[in-house]
Backbone bond lengths (Angstrom), bond angles and torsions (degrees), N, CA, C in turn:
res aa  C-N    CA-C-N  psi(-1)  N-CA   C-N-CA  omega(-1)  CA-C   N-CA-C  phi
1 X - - - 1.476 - - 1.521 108.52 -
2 X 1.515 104.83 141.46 1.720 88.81 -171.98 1.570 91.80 -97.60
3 X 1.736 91.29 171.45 1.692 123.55 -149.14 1.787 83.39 -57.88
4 X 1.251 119.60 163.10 1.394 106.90 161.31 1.389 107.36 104.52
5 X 1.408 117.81 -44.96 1.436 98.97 -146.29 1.352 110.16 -135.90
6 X 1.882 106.64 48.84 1.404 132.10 169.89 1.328 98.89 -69.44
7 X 1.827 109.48 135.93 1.550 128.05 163.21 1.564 102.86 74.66
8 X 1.376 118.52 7.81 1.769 118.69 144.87 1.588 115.69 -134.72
9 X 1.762 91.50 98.98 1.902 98.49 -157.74 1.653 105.19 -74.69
10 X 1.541 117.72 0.50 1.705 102.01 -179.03 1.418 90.95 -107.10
11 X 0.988 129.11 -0.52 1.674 117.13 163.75 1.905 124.02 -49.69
12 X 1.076 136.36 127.42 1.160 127.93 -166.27 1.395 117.47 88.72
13 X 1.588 118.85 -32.52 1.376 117.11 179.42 1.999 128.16 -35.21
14 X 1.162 127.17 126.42 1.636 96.23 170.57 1.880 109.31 -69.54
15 X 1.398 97.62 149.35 1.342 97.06 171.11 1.748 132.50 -102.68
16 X 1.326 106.61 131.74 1.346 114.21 -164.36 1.296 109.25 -83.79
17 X 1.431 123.96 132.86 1.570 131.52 147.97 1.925 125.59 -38.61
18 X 0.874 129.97 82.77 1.189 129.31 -172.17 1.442 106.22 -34.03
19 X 0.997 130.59 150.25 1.691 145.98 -160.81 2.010 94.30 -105.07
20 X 1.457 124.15 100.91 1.584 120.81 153.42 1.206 116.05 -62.25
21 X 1.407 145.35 -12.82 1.194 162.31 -165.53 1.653 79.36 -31.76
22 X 1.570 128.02 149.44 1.394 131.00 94.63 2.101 77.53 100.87
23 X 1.192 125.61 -9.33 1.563 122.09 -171.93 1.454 95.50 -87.44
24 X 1.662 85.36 159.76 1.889 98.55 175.67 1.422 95.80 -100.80
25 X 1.605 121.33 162.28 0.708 131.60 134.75 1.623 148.25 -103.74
26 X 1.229 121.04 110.44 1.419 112.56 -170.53 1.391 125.00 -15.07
27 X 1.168 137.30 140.05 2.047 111.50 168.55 1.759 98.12 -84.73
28 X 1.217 102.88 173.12 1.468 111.58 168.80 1.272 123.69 -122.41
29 X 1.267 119.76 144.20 1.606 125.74 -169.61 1.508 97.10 -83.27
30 X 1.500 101.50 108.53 1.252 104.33 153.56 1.398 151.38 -83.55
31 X 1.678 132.19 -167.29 1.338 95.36 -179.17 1.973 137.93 -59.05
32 X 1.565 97.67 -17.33 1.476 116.99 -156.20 1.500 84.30 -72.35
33 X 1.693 108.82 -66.40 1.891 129.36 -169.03 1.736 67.93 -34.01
34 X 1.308 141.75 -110.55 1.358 142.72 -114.99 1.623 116.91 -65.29
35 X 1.331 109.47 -28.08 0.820 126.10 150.35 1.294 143.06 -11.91
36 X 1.242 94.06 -70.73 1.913 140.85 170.80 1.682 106.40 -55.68
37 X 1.205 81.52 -73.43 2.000 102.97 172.51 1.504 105.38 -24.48
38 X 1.519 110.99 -74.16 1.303 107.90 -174.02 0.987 126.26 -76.79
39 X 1.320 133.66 -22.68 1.152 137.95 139.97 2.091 122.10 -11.66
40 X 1.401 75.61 -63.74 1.398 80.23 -175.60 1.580 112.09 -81.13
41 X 1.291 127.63 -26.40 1.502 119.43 162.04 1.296 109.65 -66.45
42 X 1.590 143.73 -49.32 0.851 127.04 164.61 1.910 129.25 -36.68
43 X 0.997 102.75 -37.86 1.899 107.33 176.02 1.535 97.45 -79.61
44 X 1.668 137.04 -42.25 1.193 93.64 168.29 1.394 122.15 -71.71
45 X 1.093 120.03 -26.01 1.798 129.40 -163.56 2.152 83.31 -56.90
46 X 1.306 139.35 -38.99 0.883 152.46 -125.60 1.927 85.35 -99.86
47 X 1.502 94.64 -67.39 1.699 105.46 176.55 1.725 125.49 -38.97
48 X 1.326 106.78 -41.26 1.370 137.64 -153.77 1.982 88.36 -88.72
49 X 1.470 105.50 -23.04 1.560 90.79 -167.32 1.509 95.64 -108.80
50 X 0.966 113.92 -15.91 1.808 121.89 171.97 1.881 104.45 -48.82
51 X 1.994 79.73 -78.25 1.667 101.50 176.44 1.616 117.62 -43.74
52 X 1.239 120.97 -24.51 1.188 118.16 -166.96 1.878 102.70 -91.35
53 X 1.458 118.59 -25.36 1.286 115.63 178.37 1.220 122.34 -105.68
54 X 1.680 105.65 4.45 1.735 119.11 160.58 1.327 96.99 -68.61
55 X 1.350 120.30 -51.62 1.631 125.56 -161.01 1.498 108.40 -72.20
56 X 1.568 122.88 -21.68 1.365 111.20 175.13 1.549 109.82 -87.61
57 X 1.127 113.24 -11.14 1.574 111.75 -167.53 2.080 90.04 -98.21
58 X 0.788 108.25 -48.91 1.501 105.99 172.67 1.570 130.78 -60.59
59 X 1.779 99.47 -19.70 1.539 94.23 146.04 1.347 131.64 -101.20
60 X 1.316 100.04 -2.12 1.704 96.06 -178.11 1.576 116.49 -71.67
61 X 1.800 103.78 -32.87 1.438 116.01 161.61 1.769 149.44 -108.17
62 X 1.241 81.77 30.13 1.778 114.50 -179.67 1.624 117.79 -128.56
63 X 1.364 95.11 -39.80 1.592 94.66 -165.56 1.644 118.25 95.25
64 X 1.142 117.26 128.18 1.723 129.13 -161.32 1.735 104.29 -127.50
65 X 1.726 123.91 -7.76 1.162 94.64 163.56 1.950 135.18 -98.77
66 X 1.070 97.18 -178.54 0.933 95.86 -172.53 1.729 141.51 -69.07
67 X 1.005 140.69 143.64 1.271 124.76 -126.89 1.953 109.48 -103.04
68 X 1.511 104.92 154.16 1.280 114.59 -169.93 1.699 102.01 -75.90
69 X 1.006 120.08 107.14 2.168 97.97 160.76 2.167 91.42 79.35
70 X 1.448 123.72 16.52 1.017 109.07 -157.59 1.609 132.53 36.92
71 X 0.969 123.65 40.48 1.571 144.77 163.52 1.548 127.63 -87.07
72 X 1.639 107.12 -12.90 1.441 102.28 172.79 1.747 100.66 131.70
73 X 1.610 106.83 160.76 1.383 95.57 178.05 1.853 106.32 -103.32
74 X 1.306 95.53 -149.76 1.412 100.09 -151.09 1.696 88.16 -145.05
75 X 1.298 106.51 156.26 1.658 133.53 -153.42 1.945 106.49 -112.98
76 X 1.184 115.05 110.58 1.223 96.51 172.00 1.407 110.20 -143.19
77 X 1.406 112.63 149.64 1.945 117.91 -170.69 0.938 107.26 -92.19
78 X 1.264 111.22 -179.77 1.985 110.94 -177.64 1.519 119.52 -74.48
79 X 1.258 118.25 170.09 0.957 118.83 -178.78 1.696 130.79 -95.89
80 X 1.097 128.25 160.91 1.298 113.58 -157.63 1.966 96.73 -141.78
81 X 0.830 95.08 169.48 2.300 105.50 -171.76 1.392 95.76 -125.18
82 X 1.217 116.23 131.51 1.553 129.02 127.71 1.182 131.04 -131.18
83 X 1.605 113.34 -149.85 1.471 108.87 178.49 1.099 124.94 -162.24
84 X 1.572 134.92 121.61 1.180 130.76 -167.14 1.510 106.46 -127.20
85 X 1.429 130.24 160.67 1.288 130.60 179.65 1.350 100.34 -85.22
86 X 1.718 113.47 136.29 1.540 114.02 -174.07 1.598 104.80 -92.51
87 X 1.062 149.86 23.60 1.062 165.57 -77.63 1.683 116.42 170.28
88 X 1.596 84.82 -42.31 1.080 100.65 174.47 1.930 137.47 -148.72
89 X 1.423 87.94 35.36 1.327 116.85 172.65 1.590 137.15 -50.16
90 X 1.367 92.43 5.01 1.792 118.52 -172.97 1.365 99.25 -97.72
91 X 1.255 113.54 -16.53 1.811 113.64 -165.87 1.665 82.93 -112.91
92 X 0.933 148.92 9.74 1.370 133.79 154.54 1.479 123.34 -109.04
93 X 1.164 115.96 -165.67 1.637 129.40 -172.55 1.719 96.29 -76.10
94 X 1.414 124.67 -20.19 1.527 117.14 -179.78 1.377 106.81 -78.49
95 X 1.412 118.23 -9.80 1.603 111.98 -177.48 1.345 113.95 -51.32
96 X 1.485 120.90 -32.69 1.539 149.29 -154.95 1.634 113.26 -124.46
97 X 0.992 108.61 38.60 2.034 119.02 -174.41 1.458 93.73 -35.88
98 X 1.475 115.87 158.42 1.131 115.39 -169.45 1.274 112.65 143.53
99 X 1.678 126.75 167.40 1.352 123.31 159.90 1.494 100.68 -109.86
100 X 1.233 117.25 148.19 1.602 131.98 -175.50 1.730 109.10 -161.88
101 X 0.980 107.15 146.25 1.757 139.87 -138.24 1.735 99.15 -114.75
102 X 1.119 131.90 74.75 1.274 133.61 178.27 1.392 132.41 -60.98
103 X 1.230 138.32 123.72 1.338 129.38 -179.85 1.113 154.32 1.83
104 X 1.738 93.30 -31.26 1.496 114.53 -175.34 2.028 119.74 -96.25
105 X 1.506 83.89 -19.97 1.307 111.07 171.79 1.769 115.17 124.79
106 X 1.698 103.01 -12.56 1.424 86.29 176.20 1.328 113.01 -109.84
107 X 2.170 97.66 -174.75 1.448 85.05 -153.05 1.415 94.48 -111.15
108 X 1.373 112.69 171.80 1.595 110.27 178.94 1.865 98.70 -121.21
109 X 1.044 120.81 -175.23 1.501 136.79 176.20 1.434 122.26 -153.68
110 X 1.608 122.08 81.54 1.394 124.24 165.20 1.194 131.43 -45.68
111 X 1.490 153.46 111.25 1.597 142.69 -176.13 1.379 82.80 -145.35
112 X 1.480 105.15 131.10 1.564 134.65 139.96 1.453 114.76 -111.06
113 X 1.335 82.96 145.26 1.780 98.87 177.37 1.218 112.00 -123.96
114 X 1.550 103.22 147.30 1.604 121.45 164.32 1.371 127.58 -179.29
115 X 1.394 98.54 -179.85 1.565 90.31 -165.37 1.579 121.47 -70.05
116 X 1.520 101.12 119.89 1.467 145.42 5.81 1.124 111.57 -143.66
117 X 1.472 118.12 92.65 1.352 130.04 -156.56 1.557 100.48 165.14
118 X 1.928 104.43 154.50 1.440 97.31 177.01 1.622 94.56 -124.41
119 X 0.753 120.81 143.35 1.553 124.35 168.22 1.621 122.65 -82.85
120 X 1.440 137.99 141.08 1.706 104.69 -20.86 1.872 97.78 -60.62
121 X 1.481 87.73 167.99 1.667 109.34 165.94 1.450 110.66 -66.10
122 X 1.350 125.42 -27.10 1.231 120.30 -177.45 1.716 116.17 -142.78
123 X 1.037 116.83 107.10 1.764 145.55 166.30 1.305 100.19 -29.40
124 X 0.791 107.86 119.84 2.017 103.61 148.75 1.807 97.88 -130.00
125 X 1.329 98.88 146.80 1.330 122.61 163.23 1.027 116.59 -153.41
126 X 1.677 95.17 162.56 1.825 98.14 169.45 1.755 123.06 -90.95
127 X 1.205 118.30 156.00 1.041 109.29 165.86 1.891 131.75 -86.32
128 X 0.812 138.32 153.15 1.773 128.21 -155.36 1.078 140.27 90.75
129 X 1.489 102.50 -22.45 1.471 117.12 -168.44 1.645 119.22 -114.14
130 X 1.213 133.05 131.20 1.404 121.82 166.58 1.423 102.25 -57.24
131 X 1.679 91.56 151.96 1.545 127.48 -172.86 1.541 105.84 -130.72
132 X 1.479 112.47 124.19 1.376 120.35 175.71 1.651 105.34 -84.06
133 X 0.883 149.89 105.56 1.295 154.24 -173.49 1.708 108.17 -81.02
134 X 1.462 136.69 126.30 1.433 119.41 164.20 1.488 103.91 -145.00
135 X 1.489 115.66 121.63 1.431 118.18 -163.70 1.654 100.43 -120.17
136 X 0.886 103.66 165.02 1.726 113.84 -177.51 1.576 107.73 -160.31
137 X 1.612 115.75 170.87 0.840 127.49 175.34 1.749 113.21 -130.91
138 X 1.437 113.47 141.41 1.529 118.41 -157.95 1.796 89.03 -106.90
139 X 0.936 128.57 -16.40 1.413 133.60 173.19 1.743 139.72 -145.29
140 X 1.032 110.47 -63.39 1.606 97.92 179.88 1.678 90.43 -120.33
141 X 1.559 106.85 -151.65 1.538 116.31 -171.88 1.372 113.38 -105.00
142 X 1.517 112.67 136.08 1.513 129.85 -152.37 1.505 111.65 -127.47
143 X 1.219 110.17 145.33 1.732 105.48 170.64 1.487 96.91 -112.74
144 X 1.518 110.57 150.02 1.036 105.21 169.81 2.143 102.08 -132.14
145 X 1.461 83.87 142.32 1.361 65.08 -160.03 1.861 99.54 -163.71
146 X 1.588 115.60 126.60 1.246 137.39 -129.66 1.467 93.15 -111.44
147 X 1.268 127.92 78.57 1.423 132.03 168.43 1.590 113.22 -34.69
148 X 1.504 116.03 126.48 1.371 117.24 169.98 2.024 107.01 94.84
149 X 1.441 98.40 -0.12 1.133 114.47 -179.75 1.793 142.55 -142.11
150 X 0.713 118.71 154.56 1.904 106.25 -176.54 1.273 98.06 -70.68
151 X 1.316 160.15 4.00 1.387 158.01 -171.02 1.461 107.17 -73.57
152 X 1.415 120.96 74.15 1.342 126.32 174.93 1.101 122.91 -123.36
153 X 1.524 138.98 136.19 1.545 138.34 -155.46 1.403 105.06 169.01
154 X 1.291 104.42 124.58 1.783 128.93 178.68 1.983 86.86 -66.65
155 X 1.190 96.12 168.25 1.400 115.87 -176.56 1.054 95.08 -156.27
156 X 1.649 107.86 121.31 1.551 130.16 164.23 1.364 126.79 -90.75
157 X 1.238 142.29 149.75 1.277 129.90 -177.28 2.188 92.72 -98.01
158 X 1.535 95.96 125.69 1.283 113.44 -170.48 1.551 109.68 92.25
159 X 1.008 128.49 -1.69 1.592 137.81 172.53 1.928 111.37 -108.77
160 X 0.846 110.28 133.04 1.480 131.88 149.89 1.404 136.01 -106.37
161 X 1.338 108.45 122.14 1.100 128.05 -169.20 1.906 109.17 -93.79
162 X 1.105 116.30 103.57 1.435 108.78 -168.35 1.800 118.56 -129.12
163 X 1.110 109.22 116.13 1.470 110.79 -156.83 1.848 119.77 -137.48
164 X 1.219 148.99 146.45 1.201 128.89 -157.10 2.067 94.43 -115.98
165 X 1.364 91.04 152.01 1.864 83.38 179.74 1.685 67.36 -148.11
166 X 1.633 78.95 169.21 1.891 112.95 179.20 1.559 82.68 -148.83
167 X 1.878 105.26 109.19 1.470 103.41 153.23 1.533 107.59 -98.71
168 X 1.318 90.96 150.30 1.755 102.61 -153.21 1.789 106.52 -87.78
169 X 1.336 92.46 -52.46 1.659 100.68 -172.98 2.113 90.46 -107.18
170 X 1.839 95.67 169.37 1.116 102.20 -178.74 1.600 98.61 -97.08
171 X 1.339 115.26 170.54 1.604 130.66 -177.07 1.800 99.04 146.74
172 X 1.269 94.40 -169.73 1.819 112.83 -163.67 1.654 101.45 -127.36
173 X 1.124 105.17 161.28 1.220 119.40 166.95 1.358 117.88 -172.45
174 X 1.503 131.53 179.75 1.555 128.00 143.80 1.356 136.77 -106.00
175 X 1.359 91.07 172.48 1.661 114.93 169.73 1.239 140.10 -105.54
176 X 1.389 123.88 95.09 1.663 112.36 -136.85 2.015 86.78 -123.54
177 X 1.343 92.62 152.96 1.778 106.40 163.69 1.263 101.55 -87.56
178 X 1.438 92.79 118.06 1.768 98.03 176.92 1.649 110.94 -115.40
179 X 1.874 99.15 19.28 1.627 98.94 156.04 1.566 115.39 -134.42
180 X 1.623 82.65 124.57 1.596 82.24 165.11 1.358 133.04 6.33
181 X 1.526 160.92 105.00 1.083 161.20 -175.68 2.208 114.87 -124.38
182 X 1.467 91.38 -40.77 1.533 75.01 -158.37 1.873 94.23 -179.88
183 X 1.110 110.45 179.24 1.441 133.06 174.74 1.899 114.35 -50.67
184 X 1.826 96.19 -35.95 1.504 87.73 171.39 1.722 105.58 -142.96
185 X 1.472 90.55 64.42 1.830 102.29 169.23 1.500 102.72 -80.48
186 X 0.899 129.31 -19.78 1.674 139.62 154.90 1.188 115.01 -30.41
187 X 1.496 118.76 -50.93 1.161 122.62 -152.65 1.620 100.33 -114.19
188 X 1.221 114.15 -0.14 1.898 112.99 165.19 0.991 127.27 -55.38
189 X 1.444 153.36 67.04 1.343 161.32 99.68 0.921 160.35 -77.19
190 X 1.456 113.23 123.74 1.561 115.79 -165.19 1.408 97.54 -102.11
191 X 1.812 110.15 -159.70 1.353 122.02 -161.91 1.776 110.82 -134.97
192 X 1.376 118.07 108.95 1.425 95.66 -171.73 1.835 99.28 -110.47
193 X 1.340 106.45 129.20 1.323 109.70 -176.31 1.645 100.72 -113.24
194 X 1.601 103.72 129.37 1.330 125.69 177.12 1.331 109.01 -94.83
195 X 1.495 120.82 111.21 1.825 130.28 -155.35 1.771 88.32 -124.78
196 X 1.800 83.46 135.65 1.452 98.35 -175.09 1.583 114.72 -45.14
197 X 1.682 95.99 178.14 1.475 107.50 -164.60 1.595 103.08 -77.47
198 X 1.786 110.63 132.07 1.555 97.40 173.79 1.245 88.69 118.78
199 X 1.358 135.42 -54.02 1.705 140.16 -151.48 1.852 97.81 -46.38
200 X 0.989 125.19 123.11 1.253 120.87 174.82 1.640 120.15 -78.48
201 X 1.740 106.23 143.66 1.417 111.06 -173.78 1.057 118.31 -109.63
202 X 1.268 128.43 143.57 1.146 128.51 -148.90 2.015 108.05 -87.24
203 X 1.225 103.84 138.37 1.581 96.75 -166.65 1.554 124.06 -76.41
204 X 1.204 112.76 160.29 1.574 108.38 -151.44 1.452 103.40 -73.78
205 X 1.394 136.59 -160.97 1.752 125.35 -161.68 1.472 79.84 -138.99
206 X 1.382 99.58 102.80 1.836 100.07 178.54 1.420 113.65 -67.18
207 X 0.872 121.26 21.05 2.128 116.73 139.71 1.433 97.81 -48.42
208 X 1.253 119.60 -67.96 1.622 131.39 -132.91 1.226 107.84 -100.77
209 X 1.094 127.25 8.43 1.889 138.07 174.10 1.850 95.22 -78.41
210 X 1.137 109.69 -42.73 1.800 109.57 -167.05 1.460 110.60 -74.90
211 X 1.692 129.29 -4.12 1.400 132.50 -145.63 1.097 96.11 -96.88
212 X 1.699 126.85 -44.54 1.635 130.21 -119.15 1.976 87.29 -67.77
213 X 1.624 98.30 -46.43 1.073 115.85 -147.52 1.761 102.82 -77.64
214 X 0.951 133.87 -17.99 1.593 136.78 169.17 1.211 110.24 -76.64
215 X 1.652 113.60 -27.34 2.056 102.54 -152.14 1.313 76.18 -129.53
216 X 1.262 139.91 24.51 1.850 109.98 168.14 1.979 98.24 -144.12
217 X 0.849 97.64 96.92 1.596 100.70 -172.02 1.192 115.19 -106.34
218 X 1.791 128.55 120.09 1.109 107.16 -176.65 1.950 123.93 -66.91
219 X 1.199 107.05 149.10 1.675 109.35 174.43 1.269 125.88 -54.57
């Protein structure tokens, strides 16, 4: 051991060349390999954006929810705000909840809600036809909200909630408060029955054709 280099025993050692003999070497991705790679994520990244704007254009004109009685889904437009005094809901088209068939040929749909119940208790519609939807609230804050369907919307008292659907096929379902209200928000449900194509609606009560437009103003 040379002088010096007690209590560090590889000190002095000669040093050896490590032996590559018999080793692999990794390959390396070159520019082409990487090339390739993205290439090919790019064509799916490419697929994924196709498929994804077939599927928005195919629900905008088919309909994407989910279905009544398995018969098919159902079509609905955007939604729209107004405002009426709850106060005074006797001097409008809510005096008379209901669906009713207007002059011109389309149909509208009155619903008020409150605690704890929506008026009427039970929907009828047709199936085929757009539906003007207009919901309100006679007291505190309400969900209204269309089991088996995207038909979802808070309900304000002095607010209207007004929105168009086309249920496609006939079958039943409900209408449940899916906000908080009170001691028996539990027990908020009505019945909306989707009646074959053709079923006639009953015509609106020309009092209430002259109202929409005085007591529901957009904001």
């Amino acid at each position: 051991m040379a002088p010096g280099t007690e209590g560090r025993p590889y000190e002095g050692l000669p040093y050896i060349e490590p032996s590559h003999a018999g080793s692999r070497q990794r390959p390396g991705l070159n520019h082409h390999t990487l090339e390739l790679y993205e290439n090919i994520w790019l064509g799916i990244a490419g697929l994924m954006a196709v498929f994804l704007f077939v599927a928005v254009l195919a629900s905008l004109f088919s309909g994407t929810f989910p279905t009544i009685r398995d018969t098919g889904g159902h079509n609905m437009g955007a939604i729209q705000n107004g405002r009426v005094d709850p106060a005074r809901l006797n001097e409008t088209p809510f005096a008379k909840p209901g669906v009713y068939e207007n002059p011109d040929g389309t149909v509208e749909a009155w619903v008020v809600a409150r605690a704890f119940n929506f008026t009427p208790t039970r929907l009828e519609v047709p199936a085929g036809r757009p539906i003007t939807m207009h919901v309100t609230s006679a007291d505190v804050l309400h969900g209204f909200h269309v089991e088996g369907t995207n038909i979802n919307t808070e309900v304000l008292p002095g607010h209207v909630a007004t929105y168009t659907v086309t249920f496609r096929h006939p079958g039943e379902t409900k209408t449940i408060c899916n906000e908080y209200c009170g001691a028996g928000h539990h027990s908020m449900i009505n019945k909306v029955v989707v009646l074959p194509e053709g079923t006639p609606v009953a015509p609106v009560v020309p009092a209430t054709t002259t109202t929409t437009t005085t007591t529901e103003v957009t904001p």
